[in-house]
GUDREN-418883 format. One record per residue (C-alpha): residue in three letters; z negated, x, y. Coordinates in steps of 0.05 Angstrom, whole numbers, padded with zeros to 5 digits, always signed. Each point is the difference from the previous one (the first is absolute). Last residue first. Layout:
BEGIN
ALAZXY;...
//
This chain:
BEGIN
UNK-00122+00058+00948;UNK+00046+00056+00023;UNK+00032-00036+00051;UNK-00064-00032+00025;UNK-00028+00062+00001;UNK+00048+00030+00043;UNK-00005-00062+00047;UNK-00066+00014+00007;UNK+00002+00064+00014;UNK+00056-00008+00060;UNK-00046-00051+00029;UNK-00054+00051+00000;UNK+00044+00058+00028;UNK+00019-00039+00063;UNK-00067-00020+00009;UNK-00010+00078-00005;UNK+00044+00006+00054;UNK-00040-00042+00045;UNK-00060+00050+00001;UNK-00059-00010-00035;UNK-00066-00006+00044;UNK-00022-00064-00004;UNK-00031+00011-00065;UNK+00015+00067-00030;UNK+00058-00012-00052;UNK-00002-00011-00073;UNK+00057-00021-00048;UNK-00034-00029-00067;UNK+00025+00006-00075;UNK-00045-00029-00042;UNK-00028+00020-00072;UNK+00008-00048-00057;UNK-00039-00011-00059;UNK+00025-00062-00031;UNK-00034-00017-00078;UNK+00014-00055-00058;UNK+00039+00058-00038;UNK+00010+00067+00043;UNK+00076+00012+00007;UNK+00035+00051-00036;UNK+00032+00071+00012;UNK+00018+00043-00059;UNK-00002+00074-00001;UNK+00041+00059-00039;UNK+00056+00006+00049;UNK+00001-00014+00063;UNK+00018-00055+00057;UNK-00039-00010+00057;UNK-00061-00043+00019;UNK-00037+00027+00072;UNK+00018-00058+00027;UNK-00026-00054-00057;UNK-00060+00036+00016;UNK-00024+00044-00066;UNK-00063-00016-00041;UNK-00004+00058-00051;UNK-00006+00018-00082;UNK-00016+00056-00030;UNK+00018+00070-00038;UNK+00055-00028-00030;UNK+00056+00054+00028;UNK+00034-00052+00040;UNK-00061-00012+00034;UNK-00010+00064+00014;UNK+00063+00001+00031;UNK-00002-00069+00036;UNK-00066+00021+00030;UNK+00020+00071+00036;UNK+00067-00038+00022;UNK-00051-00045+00033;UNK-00031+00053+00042;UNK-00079-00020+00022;UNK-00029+00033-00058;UNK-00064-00011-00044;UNK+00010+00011-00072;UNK-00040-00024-00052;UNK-00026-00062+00030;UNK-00044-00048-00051;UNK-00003-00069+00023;UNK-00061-00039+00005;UNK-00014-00055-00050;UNK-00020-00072-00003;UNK+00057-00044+00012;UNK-00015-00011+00070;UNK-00027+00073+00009;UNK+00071+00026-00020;UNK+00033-00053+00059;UNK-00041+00032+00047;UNK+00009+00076-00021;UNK+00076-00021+00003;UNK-00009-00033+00072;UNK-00034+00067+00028;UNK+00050+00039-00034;UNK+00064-00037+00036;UNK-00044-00001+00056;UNK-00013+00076+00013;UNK-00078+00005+00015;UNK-00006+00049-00061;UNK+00050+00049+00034;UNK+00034+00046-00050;UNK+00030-00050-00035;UNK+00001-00023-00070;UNK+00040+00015-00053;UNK-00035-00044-00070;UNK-00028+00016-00065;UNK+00000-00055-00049;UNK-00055-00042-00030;UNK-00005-00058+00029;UNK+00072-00008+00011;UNK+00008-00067-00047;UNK-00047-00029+00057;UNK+00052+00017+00055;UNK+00047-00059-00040;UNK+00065+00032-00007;UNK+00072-00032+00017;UNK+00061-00003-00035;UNK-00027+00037-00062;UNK+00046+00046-00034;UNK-00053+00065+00039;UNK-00061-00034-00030;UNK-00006+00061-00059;UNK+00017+00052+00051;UNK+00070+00045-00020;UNK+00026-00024+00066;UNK-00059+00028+00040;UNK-00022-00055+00045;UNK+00009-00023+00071;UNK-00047-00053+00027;UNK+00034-00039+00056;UNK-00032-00012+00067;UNK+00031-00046+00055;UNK+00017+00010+00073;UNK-00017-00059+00050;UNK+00038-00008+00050;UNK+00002+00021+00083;UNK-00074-00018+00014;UNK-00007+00013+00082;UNK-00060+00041+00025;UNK-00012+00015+00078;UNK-00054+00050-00001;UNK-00063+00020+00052;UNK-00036-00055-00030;UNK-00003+00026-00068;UNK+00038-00019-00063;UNK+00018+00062-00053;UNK-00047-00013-00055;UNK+00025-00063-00032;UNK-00039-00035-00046;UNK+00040-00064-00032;UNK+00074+00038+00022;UNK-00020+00067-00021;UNK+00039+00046+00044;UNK+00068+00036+00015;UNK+00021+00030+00057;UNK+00069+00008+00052;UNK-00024+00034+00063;UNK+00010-00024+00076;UNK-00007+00036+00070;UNK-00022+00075-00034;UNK-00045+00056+00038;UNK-00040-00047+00038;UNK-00065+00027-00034;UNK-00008-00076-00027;UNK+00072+00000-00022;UNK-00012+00069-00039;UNK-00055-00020-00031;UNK+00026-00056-00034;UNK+00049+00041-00022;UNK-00043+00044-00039;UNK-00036-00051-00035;UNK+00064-00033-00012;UNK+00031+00060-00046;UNK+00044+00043+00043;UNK+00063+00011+00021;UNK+00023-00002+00076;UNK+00076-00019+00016;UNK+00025+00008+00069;UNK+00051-00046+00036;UNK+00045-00001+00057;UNK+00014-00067+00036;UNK+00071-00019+00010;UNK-00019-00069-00007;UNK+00028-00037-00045;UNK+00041+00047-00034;UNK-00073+00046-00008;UNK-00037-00060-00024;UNK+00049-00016-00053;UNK-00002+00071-00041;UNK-00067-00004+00018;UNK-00004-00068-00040;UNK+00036+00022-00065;UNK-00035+00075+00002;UNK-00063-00044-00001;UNK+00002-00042-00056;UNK+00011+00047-00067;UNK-00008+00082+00014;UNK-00048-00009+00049;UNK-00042-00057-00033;UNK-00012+00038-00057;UNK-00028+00055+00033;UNK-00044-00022+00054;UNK+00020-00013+00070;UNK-00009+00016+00070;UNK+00041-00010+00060;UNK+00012+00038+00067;UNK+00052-00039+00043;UNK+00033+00047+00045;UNK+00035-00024+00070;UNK-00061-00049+00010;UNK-00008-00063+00029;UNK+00049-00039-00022;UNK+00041-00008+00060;UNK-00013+00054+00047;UNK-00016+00050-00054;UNK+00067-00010-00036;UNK+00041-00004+00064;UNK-00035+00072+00022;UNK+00019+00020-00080;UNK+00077-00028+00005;UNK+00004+00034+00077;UNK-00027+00072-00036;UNK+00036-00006-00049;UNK+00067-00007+00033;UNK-00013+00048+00044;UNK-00013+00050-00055;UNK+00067-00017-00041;UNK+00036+00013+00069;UNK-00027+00064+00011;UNK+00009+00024-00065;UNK+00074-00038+00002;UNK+00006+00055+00066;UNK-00019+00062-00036;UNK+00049-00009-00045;UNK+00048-00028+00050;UNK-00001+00061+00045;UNK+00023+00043-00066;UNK+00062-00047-00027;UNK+00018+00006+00079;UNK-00011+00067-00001;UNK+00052+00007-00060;UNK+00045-00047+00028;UNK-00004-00070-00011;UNK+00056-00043-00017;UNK+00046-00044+00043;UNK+00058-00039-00028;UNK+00067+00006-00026;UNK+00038+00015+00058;UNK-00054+00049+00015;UNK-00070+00008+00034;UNK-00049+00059-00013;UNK-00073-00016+00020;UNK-00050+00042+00023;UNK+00036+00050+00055;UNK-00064+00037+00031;UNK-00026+00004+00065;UNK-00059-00037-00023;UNK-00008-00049+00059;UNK+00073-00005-00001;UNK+00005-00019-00062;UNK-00051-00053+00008;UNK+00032-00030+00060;UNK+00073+00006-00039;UNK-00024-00045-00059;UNK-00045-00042+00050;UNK+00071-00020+00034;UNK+00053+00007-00063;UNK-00055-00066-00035;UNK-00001-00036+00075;UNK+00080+00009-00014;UNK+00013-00029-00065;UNK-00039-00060+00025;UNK-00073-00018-00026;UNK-00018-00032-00058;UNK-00041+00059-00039;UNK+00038-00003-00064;UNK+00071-00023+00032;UNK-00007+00059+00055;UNK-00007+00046-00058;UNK+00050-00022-00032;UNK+00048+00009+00058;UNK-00026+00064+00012;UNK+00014+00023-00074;UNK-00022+00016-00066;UNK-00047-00051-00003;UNK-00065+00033-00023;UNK+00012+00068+00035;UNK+00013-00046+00077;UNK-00062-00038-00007;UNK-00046+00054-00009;UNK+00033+00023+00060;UNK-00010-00060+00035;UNK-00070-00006-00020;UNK-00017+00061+00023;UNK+00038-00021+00068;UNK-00034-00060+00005;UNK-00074+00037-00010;UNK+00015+00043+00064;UNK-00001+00074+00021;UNK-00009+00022+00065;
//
C-alpha cells in the first residue's frame, strides 16, 4: 500500500541529489529515507531511483511516478491549508466585492495581505455598489468595497455592517486649451455654462453632490455625455468637448487635461467596507484591518 512518506521521500531524493540529502531535508536517518525508498519500489515492482558514487538520481519511471506524485502532494497540501482556512477564519474562500477604482488602488494591497495572513483564498466580484449590495444581501458575497455620499448615504440598512475607510475627494478636470485651465483652482460658478460627463446612473453621488452644489449657485449642470468609464471622460475631455468631476482615484495622467481643485468647495465621496451584520466571517476582519492599513499607507 502506498504511503505519503514515501512520496515525500522520493520527492525528496530528485531535489537533493542524494539519500543523504534527502534524509537532511526531511530529518530522518539515511536509512528510514533507503526504508520507504525500497517499500515503494517494491510496491511498484519497478527500480525508481538510480544510486552512484556520486549520488542518486531518478530513473525514467522514477522522473514519471513523481509527476504524478507532486500532483498528489500539491493537492494534499491544499486541501489541509483550505480545511485550516475554514476552521479558523471561517471560510476557505472569501468572496469580495468591489467597484472599479477601488480594485485596481486599495484592495489588491490588502488581499495581497489577507491571503499571507491567513491562507484564505479569495474571489474578486466587480460591480458598481448597487450591485454589490445585492449580492451580500442574496448571500452571494461576505464583504464589498463601495462608495457613497457621506451627508446622504444610500447604502445603510439594518441588515449591513458599514465602516467609513476615508474620504475620497473630487477634482474637476478641464480641457487644457479651457480659458480657467492656468488657474490653480476653479470656482464651480465660473462653470455655469459648460457641458459636463456625467454618469449613467442619476443617483451616483459624485453627480448627485455636483447637481447640489450647481443648485447652490444657481444653475444645473448640463451633461453631454453620460458614461460610467473614466477613460471615456478624460478623452472627451481632452478633446474640449466638456468638463467632469473625477474622484481623486479615478485621476490619471494624460494629455490634453488639467486637474484642479474646486475653490472654497469639498465634495468628497466615501469609501466604506460592508459586511452583513453578524454574519461576516472572521476572515473578512482579517481583510478590514488589512484595508485600513492600505489606506493609511496610501493616504
Amino acid at each position: 500500500m502506498l504511503e505519503l512518506r514515501q512520496l515525500t521521500v522520493l520527492q525528496a531524493i530528485a531535489r537533493a541529489g542524494s539519500m543523504a540529502g534527502a534524509a537532511r531535508m526531511l530529518h530522518h536517518s539515511q536509512p528510514t529515507v533507503a526504508h520507504h525508498l525500497a517499500a515503494l519500489e517494491s510496491h511498484l515492482g519497478v527500480a525508481l531511483v538510480s544510486r552512484t558514487t556520486r549520488g542518486a538520481t531518478l530513473t525514467d519511471l522514477g522522473e514519471l511516478f513523481l509527476g504524478h506524485s507532486e500532483a498528489v502532494l500539491d493537492r494534499l497540501s491544499s486541501a489541509e491549508a483550505e480545511v485550516k482556512a475554514l476552521a479558523r477564519h471561517g471560510v476557505a474562500t472569501l468572496r469580495i466585492g468591489t467597484f472599479p477604482t477601488a480594485g485596481a488602488h486599495v484592495l489588491p494591497r490588502a488581499v495581497a495581505a489577507l491571503e499571507v495572513r491567513t491562507g484564505v483564498r479569495v474571489e474578486l466580484h466587480e460591480a458598481e455598489p448597487p450591485e454589490l449590495i445585492g449580492g451580500l444581501l442574496a448571500h452571494e458575497l461576505h464583504c464589498a468595497l463601495i462608495y457613497d455620499d457621506p451627508e446622504s448615504p444610500a447604502h445603510e440598512l439594518d441588515e449591513l455592517e458599514t465602516v467609513a475607510l476615508f474620504d475620497d475627494p473630487y477634482r474637476v478636470v478641464l480641457p487644457a486649451s479651457h480659458v480657467l485651465a492656468r488657474r490653480r483652482s476653479v470656482a464651480l460658478s465660473d462653470l455655469a455654462d459648460d457641458g459636463w460627463m456625467m454618469s449613467r446612473d442619476p443617483d451616483e453621488p459624485g453627480d448627485a453632490a455636483l447637481r447640489a452644489a450647481c443648485a447652490t449657485e444657481g444653475f444645473a449642470p448640463h451633461a453631454v455625455l453620460r458614461t460610467d468609464d473614466y477613460d471615456v471622460m478624460f478623452g472627451f475631455v481632452a478633446a474640449g468637448v466638456g468638463v467632469a468631476l473625477v474622484p481623486q482615484m479615478a485621476l490619471v495622467k494624460r494629455g490634453g487635461v488639467v486637474v484642479r481643485p474646486l475653490a472654497g468647495l469639498t465634495l468628497r465621496r466615501s469609501i466604506r467596507f460592508v459586511s452583513l451584520a453578524g454574519d461576516a466571517p472572521p476572515a473578512s476582519r482579517v481583510l478590514l484591518a488589512a484595508l485600513r492599513a492600505a489606506a493609511t499607507a496610501g493616504a
